[in-house]
C-alpha positions as CSV (number, residue, x, y, z in Angstrom):
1,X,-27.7,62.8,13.6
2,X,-26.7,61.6,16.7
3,X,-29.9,59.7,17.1
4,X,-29.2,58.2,13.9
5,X,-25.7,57.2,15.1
6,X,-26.5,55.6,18.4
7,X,-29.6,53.6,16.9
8,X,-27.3,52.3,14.3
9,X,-25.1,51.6,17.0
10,X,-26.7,49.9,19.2
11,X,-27.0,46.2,17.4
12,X,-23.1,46.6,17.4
13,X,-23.1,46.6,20.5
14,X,-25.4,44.2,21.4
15,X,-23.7,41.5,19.0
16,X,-19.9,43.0,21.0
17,X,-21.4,42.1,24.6
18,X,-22.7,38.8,23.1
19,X,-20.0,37.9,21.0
20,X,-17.4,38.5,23.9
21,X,-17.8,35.5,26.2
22,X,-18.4,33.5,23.4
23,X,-15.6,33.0,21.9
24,X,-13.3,31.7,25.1
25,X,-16.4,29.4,26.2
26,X,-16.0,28.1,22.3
27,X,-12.4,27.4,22.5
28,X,-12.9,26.0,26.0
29,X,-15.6,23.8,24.6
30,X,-13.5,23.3,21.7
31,X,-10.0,22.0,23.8
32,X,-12.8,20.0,26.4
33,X,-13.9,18.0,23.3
34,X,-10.5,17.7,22.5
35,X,-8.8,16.4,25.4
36,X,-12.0,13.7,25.8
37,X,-11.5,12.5,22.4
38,X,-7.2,12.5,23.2
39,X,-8.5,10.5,26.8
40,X,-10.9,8.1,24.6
41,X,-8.0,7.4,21.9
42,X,-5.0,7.4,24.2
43,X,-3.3,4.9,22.6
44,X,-3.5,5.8,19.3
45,X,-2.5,9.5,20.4
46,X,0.8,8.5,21.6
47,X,1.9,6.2,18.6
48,X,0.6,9.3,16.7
49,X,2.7,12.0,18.6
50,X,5.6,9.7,18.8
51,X,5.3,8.9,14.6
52,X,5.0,13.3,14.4
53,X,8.4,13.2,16.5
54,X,10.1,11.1,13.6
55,X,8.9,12.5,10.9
56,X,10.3,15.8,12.2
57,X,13.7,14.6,13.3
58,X,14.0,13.5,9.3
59,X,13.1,16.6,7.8
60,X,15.7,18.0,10.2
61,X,17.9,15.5,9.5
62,X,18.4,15.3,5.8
63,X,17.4,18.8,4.1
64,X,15.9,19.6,2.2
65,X,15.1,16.0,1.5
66,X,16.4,12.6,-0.2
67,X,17.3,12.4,-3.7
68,X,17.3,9.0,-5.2
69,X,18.7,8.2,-8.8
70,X,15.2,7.9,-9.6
71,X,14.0,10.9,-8.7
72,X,15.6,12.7,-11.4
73,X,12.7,11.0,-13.9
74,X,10.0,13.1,-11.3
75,X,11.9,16.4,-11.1
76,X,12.8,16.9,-14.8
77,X,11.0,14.6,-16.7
78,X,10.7,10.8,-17.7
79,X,9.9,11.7,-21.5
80,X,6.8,8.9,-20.6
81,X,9.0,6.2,-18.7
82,X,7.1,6.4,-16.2
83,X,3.8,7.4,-15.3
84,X,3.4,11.1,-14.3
85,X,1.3,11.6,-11.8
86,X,4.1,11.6,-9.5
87,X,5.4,14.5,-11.2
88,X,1.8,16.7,-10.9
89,X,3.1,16.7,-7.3
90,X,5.6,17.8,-7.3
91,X,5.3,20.8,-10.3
92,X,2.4,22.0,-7.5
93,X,4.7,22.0,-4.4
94,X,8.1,22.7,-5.8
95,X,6.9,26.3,-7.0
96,X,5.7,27.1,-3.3
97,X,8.4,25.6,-0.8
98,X,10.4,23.7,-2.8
99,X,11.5,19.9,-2.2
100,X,11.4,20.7,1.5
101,X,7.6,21.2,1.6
102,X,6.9,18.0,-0.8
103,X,9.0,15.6,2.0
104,X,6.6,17.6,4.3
105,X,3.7,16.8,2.8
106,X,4.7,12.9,2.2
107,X,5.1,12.9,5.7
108,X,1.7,13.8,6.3
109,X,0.7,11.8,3.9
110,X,1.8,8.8,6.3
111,X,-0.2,10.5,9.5
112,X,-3.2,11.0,7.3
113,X,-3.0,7.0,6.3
114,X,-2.8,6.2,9.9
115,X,-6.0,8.0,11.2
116,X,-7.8,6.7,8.6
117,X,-6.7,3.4,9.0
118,X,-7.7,3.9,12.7
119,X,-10.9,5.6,12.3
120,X,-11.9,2.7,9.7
121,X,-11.3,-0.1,12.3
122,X,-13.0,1.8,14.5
123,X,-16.1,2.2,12.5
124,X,-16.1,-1.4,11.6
125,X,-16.6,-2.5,15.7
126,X,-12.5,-3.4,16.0
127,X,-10.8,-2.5,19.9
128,X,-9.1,0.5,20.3
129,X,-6.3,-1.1,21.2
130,X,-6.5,-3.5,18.2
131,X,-7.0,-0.5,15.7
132,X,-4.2,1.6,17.3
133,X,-1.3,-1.5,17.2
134,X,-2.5,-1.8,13.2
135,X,-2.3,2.1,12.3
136,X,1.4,2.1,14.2
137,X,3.7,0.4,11.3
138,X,3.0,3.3,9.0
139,X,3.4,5.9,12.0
140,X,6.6,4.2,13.4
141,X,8.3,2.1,10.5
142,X,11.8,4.0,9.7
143,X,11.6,2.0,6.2
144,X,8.0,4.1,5.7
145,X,10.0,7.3,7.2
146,X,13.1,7.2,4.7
147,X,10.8,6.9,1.8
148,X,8.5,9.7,3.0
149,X,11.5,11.9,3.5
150,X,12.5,11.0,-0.5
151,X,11.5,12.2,-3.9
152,X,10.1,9.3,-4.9
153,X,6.7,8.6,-6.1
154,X,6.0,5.3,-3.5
155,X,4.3,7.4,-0.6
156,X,1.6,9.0,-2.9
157,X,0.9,5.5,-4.4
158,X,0.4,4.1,-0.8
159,X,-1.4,7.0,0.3
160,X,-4.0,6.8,-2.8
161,X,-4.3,2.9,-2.5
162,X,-5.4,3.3,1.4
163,X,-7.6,6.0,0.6
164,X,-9.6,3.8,-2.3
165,X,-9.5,1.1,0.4
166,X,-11.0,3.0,3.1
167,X,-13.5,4.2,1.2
168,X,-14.4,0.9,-0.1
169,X,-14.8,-0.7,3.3
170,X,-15.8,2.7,5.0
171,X,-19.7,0.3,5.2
172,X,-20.4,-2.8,6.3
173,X,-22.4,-3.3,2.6
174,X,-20.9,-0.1,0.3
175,X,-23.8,1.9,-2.0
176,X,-22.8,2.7,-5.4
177,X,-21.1,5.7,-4.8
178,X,-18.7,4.5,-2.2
179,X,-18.0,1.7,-5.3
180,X,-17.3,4.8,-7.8
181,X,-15.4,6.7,-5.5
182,X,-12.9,4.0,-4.5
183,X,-12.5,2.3,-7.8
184,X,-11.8,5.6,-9.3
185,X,-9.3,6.5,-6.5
186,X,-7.5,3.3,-6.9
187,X,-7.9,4.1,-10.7
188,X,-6.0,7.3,-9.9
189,X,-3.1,5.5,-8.1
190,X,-1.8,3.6,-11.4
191,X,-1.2,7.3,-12.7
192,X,1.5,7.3,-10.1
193,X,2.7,3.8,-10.4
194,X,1.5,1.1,-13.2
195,X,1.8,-1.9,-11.0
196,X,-1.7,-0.3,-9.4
197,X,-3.1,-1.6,-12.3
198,X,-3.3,-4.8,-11.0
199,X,-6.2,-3.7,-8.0
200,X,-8.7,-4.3,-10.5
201,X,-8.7,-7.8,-10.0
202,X,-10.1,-7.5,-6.1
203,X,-11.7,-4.6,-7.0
204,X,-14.1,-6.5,-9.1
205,X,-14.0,-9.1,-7.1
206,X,-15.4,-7.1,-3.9
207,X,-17.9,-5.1,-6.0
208,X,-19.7,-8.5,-7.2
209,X,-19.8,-9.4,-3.4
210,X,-21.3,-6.5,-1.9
211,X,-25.1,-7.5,-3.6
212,X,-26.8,-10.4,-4.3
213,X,-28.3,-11.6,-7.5
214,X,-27.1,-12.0,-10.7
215,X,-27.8,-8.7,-12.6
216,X,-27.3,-6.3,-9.7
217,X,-23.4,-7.9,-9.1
218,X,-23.1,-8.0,-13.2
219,X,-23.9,-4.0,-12.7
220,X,-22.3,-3.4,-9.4
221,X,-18.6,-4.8,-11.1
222,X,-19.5,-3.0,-14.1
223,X,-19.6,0.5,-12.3
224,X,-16.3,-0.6,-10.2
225,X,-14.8,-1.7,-13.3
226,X,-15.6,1.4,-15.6
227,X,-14.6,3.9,-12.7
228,X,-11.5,2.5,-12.3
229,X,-10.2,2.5,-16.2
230,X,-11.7,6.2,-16.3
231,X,-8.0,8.1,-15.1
232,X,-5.9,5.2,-16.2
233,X,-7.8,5.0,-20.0
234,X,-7.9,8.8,-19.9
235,X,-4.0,9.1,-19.0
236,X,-2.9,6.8,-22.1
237,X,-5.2,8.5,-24.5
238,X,-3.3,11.6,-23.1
239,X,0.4,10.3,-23.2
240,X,-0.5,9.7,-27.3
241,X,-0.3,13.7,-27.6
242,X,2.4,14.1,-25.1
243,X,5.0,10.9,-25.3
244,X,3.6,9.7,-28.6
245,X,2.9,6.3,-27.1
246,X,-0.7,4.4,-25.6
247,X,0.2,3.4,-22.5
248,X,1.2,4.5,-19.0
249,X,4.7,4.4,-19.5
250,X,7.3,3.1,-21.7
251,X,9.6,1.3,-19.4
252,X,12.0,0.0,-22.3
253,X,12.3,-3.5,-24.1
254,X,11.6,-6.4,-22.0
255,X,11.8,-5.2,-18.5
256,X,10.9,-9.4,-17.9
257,X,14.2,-10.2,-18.8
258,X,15.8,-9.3,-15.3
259,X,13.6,-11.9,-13.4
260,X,13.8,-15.0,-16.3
261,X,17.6,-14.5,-16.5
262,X,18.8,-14.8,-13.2
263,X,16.4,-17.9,-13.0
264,X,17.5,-19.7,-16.3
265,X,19.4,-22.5,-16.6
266,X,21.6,-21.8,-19.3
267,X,23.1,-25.6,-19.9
268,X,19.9,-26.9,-20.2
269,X,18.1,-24.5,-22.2
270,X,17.6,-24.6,-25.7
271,X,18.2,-21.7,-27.6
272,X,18.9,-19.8,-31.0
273,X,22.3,-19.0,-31.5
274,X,21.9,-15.6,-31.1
275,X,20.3,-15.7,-28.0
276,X,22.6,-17.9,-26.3
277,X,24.6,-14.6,-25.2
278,X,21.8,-13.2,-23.2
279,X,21.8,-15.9,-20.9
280,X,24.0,-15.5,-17.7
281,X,26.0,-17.7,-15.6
282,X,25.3,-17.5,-12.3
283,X,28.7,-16.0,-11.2
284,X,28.3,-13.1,-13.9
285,X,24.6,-12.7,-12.4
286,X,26.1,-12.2,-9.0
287,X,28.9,-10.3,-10.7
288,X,26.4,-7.9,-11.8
289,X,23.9,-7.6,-8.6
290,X,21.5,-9.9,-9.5
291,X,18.3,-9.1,-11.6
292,X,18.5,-5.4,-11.2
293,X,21.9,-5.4,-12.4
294,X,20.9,-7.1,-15.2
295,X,18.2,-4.7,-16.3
296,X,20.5,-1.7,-15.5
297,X,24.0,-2.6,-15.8
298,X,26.0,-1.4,-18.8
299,X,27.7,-4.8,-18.3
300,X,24.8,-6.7,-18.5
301,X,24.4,-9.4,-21.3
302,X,21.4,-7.5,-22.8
303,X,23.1,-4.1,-24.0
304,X,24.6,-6.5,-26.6
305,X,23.8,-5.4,-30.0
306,X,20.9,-7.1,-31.7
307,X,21.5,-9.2,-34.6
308,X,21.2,-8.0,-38.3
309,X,17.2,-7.6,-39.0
310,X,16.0,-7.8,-35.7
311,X,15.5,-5.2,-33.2
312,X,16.6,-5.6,-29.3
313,X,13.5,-5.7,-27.9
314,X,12.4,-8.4,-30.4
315,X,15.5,-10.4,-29.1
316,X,14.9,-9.9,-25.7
317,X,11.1,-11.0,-25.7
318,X,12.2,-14.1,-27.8
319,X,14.7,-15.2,-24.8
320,X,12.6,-14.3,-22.3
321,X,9.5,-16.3,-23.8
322,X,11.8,-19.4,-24.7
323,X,12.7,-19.2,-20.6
324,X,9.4,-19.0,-19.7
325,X,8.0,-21.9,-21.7
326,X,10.5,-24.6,-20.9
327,X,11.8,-23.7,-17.0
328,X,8.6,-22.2,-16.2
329,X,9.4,-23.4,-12.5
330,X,12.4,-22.2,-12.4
331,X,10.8,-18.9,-13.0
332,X,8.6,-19.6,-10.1
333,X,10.6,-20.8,-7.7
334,X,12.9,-17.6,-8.0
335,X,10.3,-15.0,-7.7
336,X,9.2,-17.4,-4.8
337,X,12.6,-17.2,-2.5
338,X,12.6,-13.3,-3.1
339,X,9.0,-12.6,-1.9
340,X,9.5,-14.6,1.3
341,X,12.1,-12.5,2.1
342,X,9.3,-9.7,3.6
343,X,8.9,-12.4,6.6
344,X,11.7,-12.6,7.8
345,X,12.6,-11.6,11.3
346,X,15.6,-9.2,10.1
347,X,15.9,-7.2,7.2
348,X,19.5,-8.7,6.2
349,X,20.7,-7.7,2.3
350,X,21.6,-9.7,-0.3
351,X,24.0,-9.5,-3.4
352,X,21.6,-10.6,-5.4
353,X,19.0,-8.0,-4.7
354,X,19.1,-3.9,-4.8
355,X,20.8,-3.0,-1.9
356,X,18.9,-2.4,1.1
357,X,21.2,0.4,2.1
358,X,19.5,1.9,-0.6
359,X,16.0,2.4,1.9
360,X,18.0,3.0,5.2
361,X,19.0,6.4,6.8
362,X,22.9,7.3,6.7
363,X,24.6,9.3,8.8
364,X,26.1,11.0,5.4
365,X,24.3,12.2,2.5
366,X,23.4,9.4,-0.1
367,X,24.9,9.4,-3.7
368,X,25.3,7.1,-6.5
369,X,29.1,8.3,-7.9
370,X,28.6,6.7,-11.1
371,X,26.1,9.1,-12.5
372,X,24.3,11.1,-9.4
373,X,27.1,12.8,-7.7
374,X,26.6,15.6,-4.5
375,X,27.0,18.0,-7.3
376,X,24.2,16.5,-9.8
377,X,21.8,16.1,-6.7
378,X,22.7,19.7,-5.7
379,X,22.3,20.9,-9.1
380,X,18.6,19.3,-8.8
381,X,17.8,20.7,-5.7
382,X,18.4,24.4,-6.7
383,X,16.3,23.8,-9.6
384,X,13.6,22.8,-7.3
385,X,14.0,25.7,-5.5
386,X,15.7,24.2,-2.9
387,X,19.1,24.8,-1.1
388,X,22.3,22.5,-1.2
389,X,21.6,19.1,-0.1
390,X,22.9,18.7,3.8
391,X,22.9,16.3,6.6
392,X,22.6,16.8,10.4
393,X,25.0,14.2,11.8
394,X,23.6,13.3,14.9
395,X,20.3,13.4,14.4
396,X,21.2,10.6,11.0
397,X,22.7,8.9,13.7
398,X,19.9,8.7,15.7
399,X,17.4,7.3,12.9
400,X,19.6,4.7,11.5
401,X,20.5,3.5,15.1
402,X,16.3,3.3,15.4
403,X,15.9,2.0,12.5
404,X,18.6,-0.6,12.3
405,X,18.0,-2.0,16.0
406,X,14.4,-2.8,15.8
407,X,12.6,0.1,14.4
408,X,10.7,-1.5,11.3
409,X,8.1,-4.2,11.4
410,X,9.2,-7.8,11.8
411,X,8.4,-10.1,9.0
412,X,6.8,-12.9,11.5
413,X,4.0,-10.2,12.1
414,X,3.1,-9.9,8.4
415,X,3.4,-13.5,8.0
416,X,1.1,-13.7,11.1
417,X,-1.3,-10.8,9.2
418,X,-0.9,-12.6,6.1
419,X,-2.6,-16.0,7.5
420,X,-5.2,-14.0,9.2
421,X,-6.3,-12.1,6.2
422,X,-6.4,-15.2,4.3
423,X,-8.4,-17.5,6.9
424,X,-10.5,-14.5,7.6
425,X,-11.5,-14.3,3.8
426,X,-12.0,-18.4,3.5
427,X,-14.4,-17.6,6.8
428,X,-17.5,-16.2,4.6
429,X,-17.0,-19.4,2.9
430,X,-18.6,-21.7,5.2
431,X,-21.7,-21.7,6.9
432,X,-22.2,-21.8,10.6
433,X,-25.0,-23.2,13.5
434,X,-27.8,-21.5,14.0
435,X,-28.1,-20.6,18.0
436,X,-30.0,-23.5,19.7
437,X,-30.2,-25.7,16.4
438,X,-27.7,-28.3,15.9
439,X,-27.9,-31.9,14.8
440,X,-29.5,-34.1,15.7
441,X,-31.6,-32.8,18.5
442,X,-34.4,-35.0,19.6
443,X,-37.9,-33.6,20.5
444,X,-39.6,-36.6,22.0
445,X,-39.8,-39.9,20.7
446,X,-38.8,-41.2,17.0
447,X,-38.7,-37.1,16.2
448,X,-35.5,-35.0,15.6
449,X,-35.2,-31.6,14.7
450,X,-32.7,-31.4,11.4
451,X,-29.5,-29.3,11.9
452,X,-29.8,-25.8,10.3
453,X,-26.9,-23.9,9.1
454,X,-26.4,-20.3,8.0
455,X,-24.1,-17.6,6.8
456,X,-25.1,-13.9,7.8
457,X,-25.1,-11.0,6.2
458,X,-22.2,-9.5,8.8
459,X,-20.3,-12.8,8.1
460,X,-20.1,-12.5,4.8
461,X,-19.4,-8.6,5.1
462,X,-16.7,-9.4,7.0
463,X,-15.3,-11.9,4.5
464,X,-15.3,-9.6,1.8
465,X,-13.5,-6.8,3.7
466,X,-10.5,-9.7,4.6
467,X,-10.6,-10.7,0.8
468,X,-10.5,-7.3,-0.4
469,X,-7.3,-6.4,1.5
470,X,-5.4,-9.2,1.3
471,X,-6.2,-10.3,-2.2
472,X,-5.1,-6.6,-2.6
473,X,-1.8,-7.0,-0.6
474,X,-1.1,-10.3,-2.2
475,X,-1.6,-9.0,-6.3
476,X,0.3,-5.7,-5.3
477,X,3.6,-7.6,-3.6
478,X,4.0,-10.3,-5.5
479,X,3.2,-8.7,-9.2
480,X,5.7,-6.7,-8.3
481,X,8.1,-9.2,-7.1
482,X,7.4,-10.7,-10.6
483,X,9.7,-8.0,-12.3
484,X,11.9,-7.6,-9.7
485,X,12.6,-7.2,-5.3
486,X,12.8,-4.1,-4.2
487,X,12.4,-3.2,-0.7
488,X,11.1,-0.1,-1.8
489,X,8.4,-2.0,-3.5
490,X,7.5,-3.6,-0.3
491,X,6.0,-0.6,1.0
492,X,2.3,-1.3,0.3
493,X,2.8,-4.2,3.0
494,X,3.3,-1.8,6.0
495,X,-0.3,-0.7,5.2
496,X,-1.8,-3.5,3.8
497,X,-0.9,-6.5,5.9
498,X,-1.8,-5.1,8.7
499,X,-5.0,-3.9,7.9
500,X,-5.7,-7.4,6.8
501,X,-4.8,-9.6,9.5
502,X,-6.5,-7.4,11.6
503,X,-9.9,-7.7,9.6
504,X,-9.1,-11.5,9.3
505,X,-8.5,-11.6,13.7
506,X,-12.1,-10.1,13.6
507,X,-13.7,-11.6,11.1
508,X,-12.7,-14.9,13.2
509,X,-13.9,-14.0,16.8
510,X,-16.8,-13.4,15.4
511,X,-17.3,-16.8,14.1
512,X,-15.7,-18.6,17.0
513,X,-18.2,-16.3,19.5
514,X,-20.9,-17.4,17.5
515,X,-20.2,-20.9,17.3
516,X,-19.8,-20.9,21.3
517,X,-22.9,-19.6,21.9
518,X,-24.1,-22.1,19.1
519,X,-23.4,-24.4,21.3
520,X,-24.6,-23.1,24.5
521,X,-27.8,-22.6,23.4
522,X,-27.8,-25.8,22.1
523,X,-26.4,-28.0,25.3
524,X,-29.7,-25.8,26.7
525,X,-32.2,-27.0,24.6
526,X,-30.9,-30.4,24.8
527,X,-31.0,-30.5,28.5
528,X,-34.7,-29.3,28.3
529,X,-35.5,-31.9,25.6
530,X,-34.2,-34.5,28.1
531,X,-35.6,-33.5,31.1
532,X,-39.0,-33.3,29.3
């Protein structure tokens, strides 16, 4: 028996003595690995450690996290206002830590964007340095922070769009299953908010670029185009059983009317007589706050009661229609002066806009006395599972000192990003020397050697990355600037804008590097010919 015991023994203690030094050299190999890759990435470790430091100094700050008037539509229900998968979110986390842990998670939401922002430039050949500076407006924006550290759905969107653009661009020419998987995760994304459904458009757009011939683009776009309206078709056949409706939300009659009535010109528009009340002066717009007031305000000219035989909505559509036919610049020109407002070097409010005090850290916690009180917010909370909203003073302080002295991109950089993107896009459109070929070059005499231009494969790559993004970026901001400006709806721009511009910056020094040595090579040749 004891031979039996000390044979069965003895591998025991073989794998003991071999498994003993092996697990400290592991971990020492483990934190060697690590420290290189912290050395190799130095830059993009500290904006990374100093975005971590934020997002913790907000969950400390405002606990268990922000509560928007919104957010009551996520936590309890939007009976199919708006989209839900928002709301998924949230009944996963709220069961297990409350609204606490889903702030948490937003906020790694933002450092998961960031690395894989980073470690996409990186793959595509862009500087650390360059990569680093374009992951650091989601690490270090307090506008991204105060919306991570809310219950609102805009973080998740971000996060998802991001994701289905990395994995777009995550090769130089994507396969079909890189296609699948990003059109289907920027699919997913208009489950949290509908305006996603506008990222078909470069979607499509990129898949037809990433082949060449007819048939294989015509299948390529079809595959992007089928993957995406999976989850979005799926959701609306689903909200027929639940909400009783086809769509992906039921945002109420004419949610147009904001944008078309603070642009009409009421004195020279033409107009039933019972429709002529729904058009605003512009004192009683500014009255009222400007277009949102006018979609939301119980003071607004559209709560008016619909005439005899006619429902509001039908109303509404028919003023907003009659605007949009004869002042269609108007129209325009409004949505126009609110876009431009992201470029600007200070984020400065305006009455006729939501208040941007709305997105900014306070040193107190934020209500809305009309209908979301500290008690209705509490009231929220604890049905989350979450304690009584509260508010560390001085470290509020400290974040809305950071964020109102500097701490938020400045508008010249993503106007800067914007022009990059866009020239880097344009760049796939032309064609460019051939090294040591340029016209006319003469070989001896009564000969020359025709010019011979070319587009690469890596220059038009590049070109559809740029379009991608910021055709992307440019849909996303401005269909939502359509309806109406939010700052909160600016959000895509900290990710997107960036990420194009720097595309765009490479996409160009590629160009202009091969154009100098273009000519190089050809100044060379020339001097040969000449000597000869």
């Amino acid at each position: 028996m004891a031979t039996i015991e000390r044979t069965a023994s003895a591998p025991d203690a073989v794998r003991k003595h071999s498994s003993g030094p092996t697990g400290p050299r592991r971990t020492g190999a483990a934190l060697r690995t690590a420290r290189a890759i912290v050395r190799a990435h130095w830059l993009f470790a500290v904006i990374l450690a100093a975005g971590l430091g934020l997002r913790v100094l907000s969950e400390l700050a405002y606990r268990p996290a922000l509560l928007y008037i919104d957010s009551a539509k996520y936590l309890v229900g939007s009976a199919g206002s708006e989209p839900a998968g928002y709301r998924l979110l949230l009944r996963l986390l709220d069961p297990v830590g409350g609204l606490g842990l889903v702030a948490a998670v937003q906020h790694g939401f933002g450092l998961a964007t960031a690395t894989g922002l980073y470690a996409l430039l990186i793959r595509r050949g862009v500087p650390r340095w360059g990569a680093a500076l374009t992951a650091a407006p989601v690490l270090l924006d307090a506008y991204q922070l105060q919306l991570e550290q809310t219950i609102m759905p805009d973080v998740l969107f971000e996060t998802m769009v991001a994701a289905g653009l990395i994995l777009l661009l995550w090769r130089g020419r994507p396969g079909a299953r890189l296609i699948a998987a990003g059109a289907l995760v920027l699919g997913l994304a208009t489950t949290v908010r509908e305006i996603g459904a506008v990222l078909i458009a470069p979607t499509l757009i990129f898949a037809l670029l990433t082949l060449s011939g007819r048939w294989r683009r015509a299948r390529r776009a079809a595959l992007a185009g089928a993957c995406f309206a999976l989850p979005v078709v799926a959701y609306m056949v689903a909200a027929i059983a639940v909400y009783g409706h086809f769509g992906l939300a039921s945002n109420g009659p004419a949610p147009e009317y904001g944008r078309v009535a603070a642009a009409a010109d009421c004195a020279t528009l033409t107009l039933p007589a019972d429709e002529r009340a729904l058009c605003p002066s512009p004192a009683q717009t500014l009255a009222l706050g400007g277009v949102d007031g006018l979609l939301h305000n119980p003071a607004s000219p559209d709560q008016a009661p619909a005439p005899a035989g006619l429902s509001r909505e039908q109303v509404l559509t028919s003023f907003s229609l009659a605007v949009l036919r004869q002042q269609p610049l108007r129209v325009a020109a409004s949505i126009a002066r609110d876009s431009v407002r992201l470029f600007a070097l200070t984020r400065d409010g305006s009455p006729v806009i939501t208040s941007i005090s709305r997105w900014q850290f306070q040193t107190f916690y934020p209500t809305y006395p009309r209908s979301y009180s500290i008690a209705v917010f509490t009231q929220l909370a604890r049905q989350a599972g979450s304690g009584a909203p509260a508010v560390d003073r001085p470290l509020a302080t400290l974040l809305r000192d950071y964020q109102l002295h500097g701490g938020y991109t400045p508008g010249p950089l993503y106007a800067a990003a914007l022009a990059a993107g866009l020239l880097g896009a344009l760049s796939g459109l032309t064609r460019r020397r051939k090294p040591g070929r340029q016209t006319p070059v003469r070989d001896g005499p009564g000969r020359e050697t025709p010019s011979r231009w070319t587009r690469t494969p890596a220059d038009a790559e590049r070109a559809a990355a740029c379009l991608l993004v910021t055709l992307s970026a440019v849909v996303l901001l401005l269909s939502s600037d359509a309806f109406e400006f939010s700052w909160r709806y600016q959000l895509p721009a900290v990710v997107l804008l960036p990420l194009a511009g720097t595309l765009g910056a490479t996409a160009l020094a590629a160009r202009f590097t091969a154009a100098r040595t273009a000519s190089d090579g050809t100044s060379q040749r020339t001097r040969s010919v000449s000597a000869a």
